[in-house]
C-alpha positions as CSV (number, residue, x, y, z in Angstrom):
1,X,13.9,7.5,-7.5
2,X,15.2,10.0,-4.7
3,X,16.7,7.0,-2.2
4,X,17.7,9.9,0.9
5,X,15.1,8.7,3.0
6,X,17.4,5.9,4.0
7,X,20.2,7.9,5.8
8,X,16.9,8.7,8.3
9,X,13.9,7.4,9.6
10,X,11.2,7.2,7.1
11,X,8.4,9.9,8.1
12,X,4.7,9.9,7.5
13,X,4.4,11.6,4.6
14,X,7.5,8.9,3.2
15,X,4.8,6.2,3.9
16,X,1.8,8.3,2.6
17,X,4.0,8.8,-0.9
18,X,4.5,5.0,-1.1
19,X,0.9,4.3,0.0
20,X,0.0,7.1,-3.3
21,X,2.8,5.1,-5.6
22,X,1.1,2.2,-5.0
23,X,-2.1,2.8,-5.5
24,X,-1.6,4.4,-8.8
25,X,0.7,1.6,-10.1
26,X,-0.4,-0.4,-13.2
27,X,-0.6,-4.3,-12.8
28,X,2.9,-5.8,-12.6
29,X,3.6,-6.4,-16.1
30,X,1.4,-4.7,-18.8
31,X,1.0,-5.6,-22.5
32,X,3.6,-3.1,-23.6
33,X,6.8,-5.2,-21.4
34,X,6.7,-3.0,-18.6
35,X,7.4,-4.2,-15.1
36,X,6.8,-2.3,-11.8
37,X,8.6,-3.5,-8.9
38,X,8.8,-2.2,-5.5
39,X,12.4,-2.6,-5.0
40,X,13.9,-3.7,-1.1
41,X,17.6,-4.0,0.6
42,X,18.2,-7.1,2.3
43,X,22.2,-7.4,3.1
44,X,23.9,-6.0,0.4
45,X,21.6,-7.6,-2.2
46,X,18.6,-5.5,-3.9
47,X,15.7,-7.4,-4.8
48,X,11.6,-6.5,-6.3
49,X,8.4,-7.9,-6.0
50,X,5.1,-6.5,-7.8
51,X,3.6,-4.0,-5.7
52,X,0.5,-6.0,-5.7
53,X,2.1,-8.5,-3.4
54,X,2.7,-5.5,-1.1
55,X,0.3,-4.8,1.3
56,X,2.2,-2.6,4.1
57,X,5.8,-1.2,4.3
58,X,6.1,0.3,7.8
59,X,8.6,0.2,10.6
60,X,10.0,-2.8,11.7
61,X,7.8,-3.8,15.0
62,X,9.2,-5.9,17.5
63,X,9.0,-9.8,16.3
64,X,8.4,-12.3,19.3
65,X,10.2,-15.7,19.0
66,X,8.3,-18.7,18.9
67,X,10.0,-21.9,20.2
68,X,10.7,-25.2,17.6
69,X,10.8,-23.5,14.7
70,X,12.9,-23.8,11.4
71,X,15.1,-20.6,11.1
72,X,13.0,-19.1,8.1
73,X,10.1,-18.5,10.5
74,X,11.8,-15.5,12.4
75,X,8.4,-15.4,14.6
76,X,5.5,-13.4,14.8
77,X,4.7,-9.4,14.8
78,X,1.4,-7.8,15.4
79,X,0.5,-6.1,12.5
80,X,-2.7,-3.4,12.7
81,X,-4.2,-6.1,15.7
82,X,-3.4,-9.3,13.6
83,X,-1.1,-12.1,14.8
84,X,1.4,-12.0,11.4
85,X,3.8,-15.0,10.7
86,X,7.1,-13.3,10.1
87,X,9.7,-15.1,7.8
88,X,13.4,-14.3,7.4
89,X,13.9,-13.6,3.7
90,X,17.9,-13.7,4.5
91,X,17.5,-17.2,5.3
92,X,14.9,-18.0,2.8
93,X,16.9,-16.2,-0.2
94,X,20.3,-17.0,1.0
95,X,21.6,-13.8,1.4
96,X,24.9,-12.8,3.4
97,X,23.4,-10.2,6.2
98,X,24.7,-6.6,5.3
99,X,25.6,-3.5,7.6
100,X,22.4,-3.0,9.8
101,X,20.1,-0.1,9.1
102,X,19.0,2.7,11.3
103,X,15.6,2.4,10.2
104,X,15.1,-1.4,9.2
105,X,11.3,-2.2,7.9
106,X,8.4,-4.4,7.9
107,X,6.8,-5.8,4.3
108,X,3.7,-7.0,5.0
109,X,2.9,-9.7,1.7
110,X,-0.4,-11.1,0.7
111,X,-1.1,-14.0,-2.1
112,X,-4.6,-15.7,-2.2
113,X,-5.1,-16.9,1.8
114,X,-1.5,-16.3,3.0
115,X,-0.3,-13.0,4.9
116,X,3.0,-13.0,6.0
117,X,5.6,-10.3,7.1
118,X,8.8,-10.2,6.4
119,X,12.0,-7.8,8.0
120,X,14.1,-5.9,5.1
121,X,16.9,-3.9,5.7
122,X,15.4,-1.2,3.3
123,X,12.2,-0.1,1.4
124,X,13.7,1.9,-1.9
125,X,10.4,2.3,-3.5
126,X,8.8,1.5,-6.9
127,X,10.8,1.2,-10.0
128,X,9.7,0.5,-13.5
129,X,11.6,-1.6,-16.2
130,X,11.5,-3.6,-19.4
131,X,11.0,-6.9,-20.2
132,X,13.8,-6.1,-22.7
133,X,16.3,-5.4,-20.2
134,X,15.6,-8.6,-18.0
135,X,19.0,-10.8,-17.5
136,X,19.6,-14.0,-16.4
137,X,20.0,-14.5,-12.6
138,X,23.5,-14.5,-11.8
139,X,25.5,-17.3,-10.8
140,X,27.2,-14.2,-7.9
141,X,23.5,-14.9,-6.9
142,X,23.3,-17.7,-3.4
143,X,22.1,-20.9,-4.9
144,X,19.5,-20.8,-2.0
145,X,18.1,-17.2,-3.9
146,X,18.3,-18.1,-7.3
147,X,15.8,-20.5,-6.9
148,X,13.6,-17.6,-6.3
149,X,14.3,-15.0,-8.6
150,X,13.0,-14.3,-12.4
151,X,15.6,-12.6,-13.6
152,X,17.7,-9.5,-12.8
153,X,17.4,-5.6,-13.9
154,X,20.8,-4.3,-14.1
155,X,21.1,-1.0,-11.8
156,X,23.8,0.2,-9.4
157,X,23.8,-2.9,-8.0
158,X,21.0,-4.9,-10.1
159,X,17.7,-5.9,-8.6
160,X,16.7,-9.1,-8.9
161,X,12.9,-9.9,-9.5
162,X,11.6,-12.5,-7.0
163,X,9.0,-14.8,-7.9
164,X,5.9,-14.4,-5.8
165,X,4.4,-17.9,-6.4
166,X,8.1,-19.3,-5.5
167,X,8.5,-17.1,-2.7
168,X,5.6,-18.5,-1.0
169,X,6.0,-22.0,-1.6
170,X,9.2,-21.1,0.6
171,X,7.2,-20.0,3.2
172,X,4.3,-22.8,2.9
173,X,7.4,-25.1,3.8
174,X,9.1,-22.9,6.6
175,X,5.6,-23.0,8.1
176,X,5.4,-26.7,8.4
C-alpha cells in the first residue's frame, strides 16, 4: 500500500483507484480467514472497517453545527444533495486528537437504514490480513475505543478493526 498521497491532497484519479479497490474487494471476511479492511488515521491511532461499510471517501466538506447536541454528533455535511448526520469518531472511539492533516477526509458509512458521515484525519486505503494474525485489543487502546474494536492487526502502528454493528449503536445513541 503506497501511503504518499497523504503528504498532498488526494487527486481524482486517488479517489477513482479507491472507488476501483473497492469495487473489486471480496466480502469482508471470506471462508479462507481473510479480512479486507479499508484502513483510516484518526489522531495518532490507525483503525479499519469492511469496505462494505464504506460508501464515499472524499474531501472533508464543511460540517454545520447544530445547537443541543451531545459532542459525538459533530453536525451535519451535505453529501451529493443529502443532509448527512456527521459523528465525531475521536469522541466516539476515545482517541487523543493527533497533528491536523493537510487534506483531512470525509467517510461516508452505510448499515441497513443509517447513513452517517464521519471526519478522519486520513484515508490509507484497503489492506488485507488474516484471521491468524488478529490480537487482542490493547489495553494502550482508550477504554471508550476498545469497546468498539474486534481485535487489532499488528502493522507499523497496528490497526485496529472496528466493529460495524458496535460502531453504530454508538451513533444510534449520540443521535438521541
Amino acid at each position: 500500500m503506497t501511503l504518499d498521497f497523504l503528504q498532498r491532497e488526494p487527486t481524482a484519479a486517488d479517489r477513482e483507484n479507491w472507488r476501483a479497490e473497492l469495487a473489486a474487494i471480496p466480502a469482508a471476511t471470506s471462508h479462507d480467514g481473510r479480512v479486507v479492511l479499508f484502513v483510516f488515521r484518526i489522531g495518532g491511532e490507525r483503525f479499519g472497517i469492511e469496505p462494505t461499510y464504506i460508501e464515499l471517501a472524499t474531501p472533508l466538506p464543511t460540517i454545520h453545527s447544530m445547537p443541543h447536541r451531545g459532542t459525538a454528533l459533530a453536525g451535519v455535511v451535505n453529501v451529493r444533495g443529502a443532509v448527512t448526520l456527521c459523528f465525531s469518531l475521536t469522541e466516539i472511539l476515545g482517541s487523543a486528537p493527533g497533528p491536523g492533516t493537510a487534506q483531512p477526509m470525509l467517510l461516508v458509512l452505510t448499515h441497513g437504514a443509517w447513513r452517517v458521515a464521519c471526519r478522519v484525519d486520513a484515508a490509507e486505503g484497503v489492506a488485507e490480513f488474516t484471521t491468524a494474525g488478529l490480537l487482542p485489543v490493547p489495553a494502550t487502546l482508550h477504554a471508550t475505543g476498545r469497546a468498539h474494536v474486534t481485535g487489532t492487526f499488528a502493522a507499523d502502528p497496528d490497526i485496529h478493526w472496528l466493529s460495524a454493528t458496535s460502531l453504530f449503536d454508538a451513533f444510534d445513541r449520540a443521535a438521541r
